[in-house]
Structures are given as C-alpha cells and as structure tokens.
C-alpha positions in Angstrom: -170.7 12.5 -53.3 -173.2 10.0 -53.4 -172.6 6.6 -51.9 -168.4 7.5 -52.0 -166.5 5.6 -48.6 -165.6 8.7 -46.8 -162.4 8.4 -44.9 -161.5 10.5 -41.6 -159.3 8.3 -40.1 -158.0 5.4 -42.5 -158.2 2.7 -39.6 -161.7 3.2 -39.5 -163.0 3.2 -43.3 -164.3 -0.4 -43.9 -165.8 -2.7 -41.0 -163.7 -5.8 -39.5 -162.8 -8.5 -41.8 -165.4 -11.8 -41.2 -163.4 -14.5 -42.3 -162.5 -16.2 -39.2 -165.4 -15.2 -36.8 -167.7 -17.8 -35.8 -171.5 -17.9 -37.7 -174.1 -16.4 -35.0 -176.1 -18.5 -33.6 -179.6 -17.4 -35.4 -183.1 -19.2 -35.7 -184.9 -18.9 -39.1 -188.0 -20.0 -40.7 -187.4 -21.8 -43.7 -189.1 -23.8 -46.6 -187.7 -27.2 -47.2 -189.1 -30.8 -48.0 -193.1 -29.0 -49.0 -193.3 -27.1 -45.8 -192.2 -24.7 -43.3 -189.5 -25.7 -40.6 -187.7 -23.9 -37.9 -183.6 -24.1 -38.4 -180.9 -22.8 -35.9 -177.8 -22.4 -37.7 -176.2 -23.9 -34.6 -178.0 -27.1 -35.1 -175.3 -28.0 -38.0 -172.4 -27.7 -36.1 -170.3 -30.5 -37.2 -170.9 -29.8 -40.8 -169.8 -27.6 -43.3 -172.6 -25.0 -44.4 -172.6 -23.0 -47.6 -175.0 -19.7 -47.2 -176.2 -18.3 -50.2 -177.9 -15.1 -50.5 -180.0 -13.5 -53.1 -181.8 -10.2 -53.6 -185.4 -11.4 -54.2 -187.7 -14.4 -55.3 -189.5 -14.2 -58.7 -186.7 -12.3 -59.9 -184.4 -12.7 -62.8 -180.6 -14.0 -62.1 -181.7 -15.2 -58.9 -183.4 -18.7 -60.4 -180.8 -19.0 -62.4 -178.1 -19.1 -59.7 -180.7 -21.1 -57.4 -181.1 -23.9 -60.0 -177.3 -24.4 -60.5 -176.9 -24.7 -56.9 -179.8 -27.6 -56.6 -177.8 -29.5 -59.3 -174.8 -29.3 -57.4 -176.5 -30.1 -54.1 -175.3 -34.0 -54.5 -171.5 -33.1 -54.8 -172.1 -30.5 -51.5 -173.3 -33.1 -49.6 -171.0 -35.5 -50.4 -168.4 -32.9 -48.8 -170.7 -33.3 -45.9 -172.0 -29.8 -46.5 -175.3 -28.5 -46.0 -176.8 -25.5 -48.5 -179.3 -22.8 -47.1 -180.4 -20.4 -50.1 -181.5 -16.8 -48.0 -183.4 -14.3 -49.2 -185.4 -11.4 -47.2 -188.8 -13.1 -48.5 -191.1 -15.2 -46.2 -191.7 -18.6 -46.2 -194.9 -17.9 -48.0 -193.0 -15.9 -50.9 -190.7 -18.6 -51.3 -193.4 -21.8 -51.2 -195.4 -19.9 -53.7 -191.8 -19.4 -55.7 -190.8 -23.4 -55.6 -194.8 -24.1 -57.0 -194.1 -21.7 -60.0 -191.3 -21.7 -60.9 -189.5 -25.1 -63.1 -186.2 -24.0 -61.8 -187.1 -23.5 -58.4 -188.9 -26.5 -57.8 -185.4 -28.4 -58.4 -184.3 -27.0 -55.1 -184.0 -29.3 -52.0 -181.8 -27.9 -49.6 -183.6 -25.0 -47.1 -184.5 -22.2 -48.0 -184.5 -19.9 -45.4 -186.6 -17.0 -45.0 -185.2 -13.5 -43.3 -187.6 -10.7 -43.7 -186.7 -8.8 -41.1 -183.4 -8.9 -42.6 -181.6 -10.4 -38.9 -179.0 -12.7 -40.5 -178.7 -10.2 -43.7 -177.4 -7.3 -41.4 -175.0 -9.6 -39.2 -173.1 -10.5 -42.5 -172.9 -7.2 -44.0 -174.9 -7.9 -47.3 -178.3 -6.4 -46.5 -179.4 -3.4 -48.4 -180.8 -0.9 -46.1 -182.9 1.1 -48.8 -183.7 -1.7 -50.0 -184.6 -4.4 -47.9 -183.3 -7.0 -49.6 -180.0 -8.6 -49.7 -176.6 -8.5 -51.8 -175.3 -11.6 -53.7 -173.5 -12.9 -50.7 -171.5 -16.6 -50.4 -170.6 -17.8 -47.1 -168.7 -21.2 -46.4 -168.9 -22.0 -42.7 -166.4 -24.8 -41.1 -168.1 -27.6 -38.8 -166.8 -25.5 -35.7 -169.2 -22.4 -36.9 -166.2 -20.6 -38.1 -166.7 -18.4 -41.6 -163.6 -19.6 -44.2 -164.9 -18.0 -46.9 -166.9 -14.8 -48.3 -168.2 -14.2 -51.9 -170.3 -10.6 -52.4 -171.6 -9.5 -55.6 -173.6 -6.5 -56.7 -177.0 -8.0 -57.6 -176.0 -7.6 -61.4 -173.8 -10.4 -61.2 -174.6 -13.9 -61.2 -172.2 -16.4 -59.3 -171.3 -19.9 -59.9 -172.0 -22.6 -57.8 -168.7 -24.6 -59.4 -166.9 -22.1 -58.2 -168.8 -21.6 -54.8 -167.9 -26.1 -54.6 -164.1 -25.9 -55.3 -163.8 -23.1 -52.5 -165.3 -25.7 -50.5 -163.6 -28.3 -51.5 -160.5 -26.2 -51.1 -161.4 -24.8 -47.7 -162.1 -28.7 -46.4 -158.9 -29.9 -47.5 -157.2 -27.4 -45.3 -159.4 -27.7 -42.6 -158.3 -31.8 -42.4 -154.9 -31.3 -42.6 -155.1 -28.5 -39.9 -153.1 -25.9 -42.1 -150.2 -28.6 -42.9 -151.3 -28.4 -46.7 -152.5 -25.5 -48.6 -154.0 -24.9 -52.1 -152.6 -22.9 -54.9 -154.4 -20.5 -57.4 -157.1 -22.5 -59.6 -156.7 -25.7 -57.4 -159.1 -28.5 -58.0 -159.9 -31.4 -56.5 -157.1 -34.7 -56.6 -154.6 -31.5 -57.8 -151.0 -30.6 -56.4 -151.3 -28.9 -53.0 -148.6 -26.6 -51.1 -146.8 -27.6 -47.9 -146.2 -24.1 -46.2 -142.5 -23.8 -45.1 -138.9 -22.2 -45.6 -138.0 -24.4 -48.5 -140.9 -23.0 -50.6 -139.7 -19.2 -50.0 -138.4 -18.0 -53.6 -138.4 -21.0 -55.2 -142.3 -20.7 -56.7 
C-alpha cells in the first residue's frame, strides 16, 4: 500500500530518535531586520533556539502560526531564546512575504531560508515530493543539544503557548541539571518533581 511503514525487521522501521543529538552545525541565508544576512546555527551557542518550520510562504495556516509566534517573541527572549521561522523558500520569497503580508510584517526574529531543503532533511521533516517542509518544532539547549521535537502534518496548526511552556519547561530542567522535573500540564511558578525512590507509587 501506498505510503504504509513496511516492516522487515522491527529494529529497523523508524529512524533514530533526535532528542538528545546535538543541532548540526549549518549556514543559512536568512531575512531579518529589512534584509538578508548569513546565520550559522552554531553562532547561538549559549542560547536556547526554538526552530520552526513551515510548508510554504503565502500560504494559508502558515501566517497564522508565524504571527502568533512574533507576539510571543518578547516572552522567548526573555528565556534567552532565540526564534528562526524555516521554510524551503528563498530570501526573496520571504522579503516579498513580510512586504505583503499584515501578519508577516509583525515578524522580527530570522527567518531563515532553506531551498535546497539542507537543514529540512537533517531533521527529518522535509517532504521529498514535495519540496517543502512538515510542521516541525525544534527547542535546542545552549550546548546545541535538541530537548524537544513537535511535527505536524501541514493541516494542523501549532501553538506558540504551547511551543513557550515546552521551553520554559525544558529550561527549568536544564538549570537544575535533572535535580527537578515537570509534571503533565506544568506551567511556569507551578509545583515541580524531585526524581527519587520516595516518589515511586506514591503519585
């Protein structure tokens, strides 16, 4: 059948988990601040990154996902987080986007451009017969290591609350170096975990 995972040997049916590997080190174009710049992901070690992939400019869900993000750009940055928004356009595609389009033009974090689809393939959300990417959410630790993934078929918006408490959530871990960990639906200034025999059976 059509698109079905076919399975010969069970070990070998879905590619190795990302959460733990480090970000590649990767140049891209991208448009930010009214122009186009050159950005190595490596350049941000030492802050947290939040990647966020989209199918297409001068689409449909895709401004409405990119506008949310802009107005939460303030509360990323104050978790000393930096937002790149990637899509497979150019840097031309997405200049002429941010002149058109209201929502767009709300957007001040990078937007990075990846026709060639480089960064798309080495996080496993770029659509071959296609050429364009999945709905893919990445939050990336200050050491380059990947904490978090979020992929959605391109039907389905996201939400950048949600993308902001996983952050939230992943920092507090980070600081406390695993000592403290953060139940289901945890929020910011709510009850943590401390990991440890006393906690077995008694939640």
């Amino acid at each position: 059948m059509e698109n079905e995972i076919m399975v010969d040997d069970p070990c070998d049916c879905l590619p190795e988990p990302m959460i733990g590997k480090k970000l590649p080190d990767i140049g891209l174009k991208a448009y930010h601040e009214g122009g186009e710049k050159s950005i190595k992901l490596a350049d941000y070690r030492g802050k947290w990154m939040v990647l966020i992939f989209y199918p297409a400019d001068f689409t449909f869900i895709c401004p409405t996902e990119l506008e949310e993000a802009a107005e939460y750009y303030d509360q990323f940055q104050k978790e000393g987080a930096e937002v790149f928004s990637i899509s497979t356009d150019t840097v031309y595609v997405h200049k002429a986007w941010h002149d058109q389009s209201p929502s767009i033009k709300k957007i001040k974090f990078p937007m990075l451009a990846d026709p060639a689809g480089k960064l798309s393939r080495l996080l496993g959300v770029y659509l071959e017969d296609e050429g364009l990417a999945l709905r893919g959410s990445f939050i990336v630790d200050p050491e380059g290591v990947i904490k978090a993934i979020e992929v959605h078929d391109n039907s389905i918006g996201r939400s950048a609350a949600e993308l902001l408490r996983k952050l939230q959530a992943a920092k507090l871990v980070y600081d406390n170096d695993g000592a403290i960990v953060c139940p289901a639906n945890w929020h910011k200034g709510g009850k943590t975990l401390k990991p440890g025999m006393d906690l077995v059976g008694k939640i």
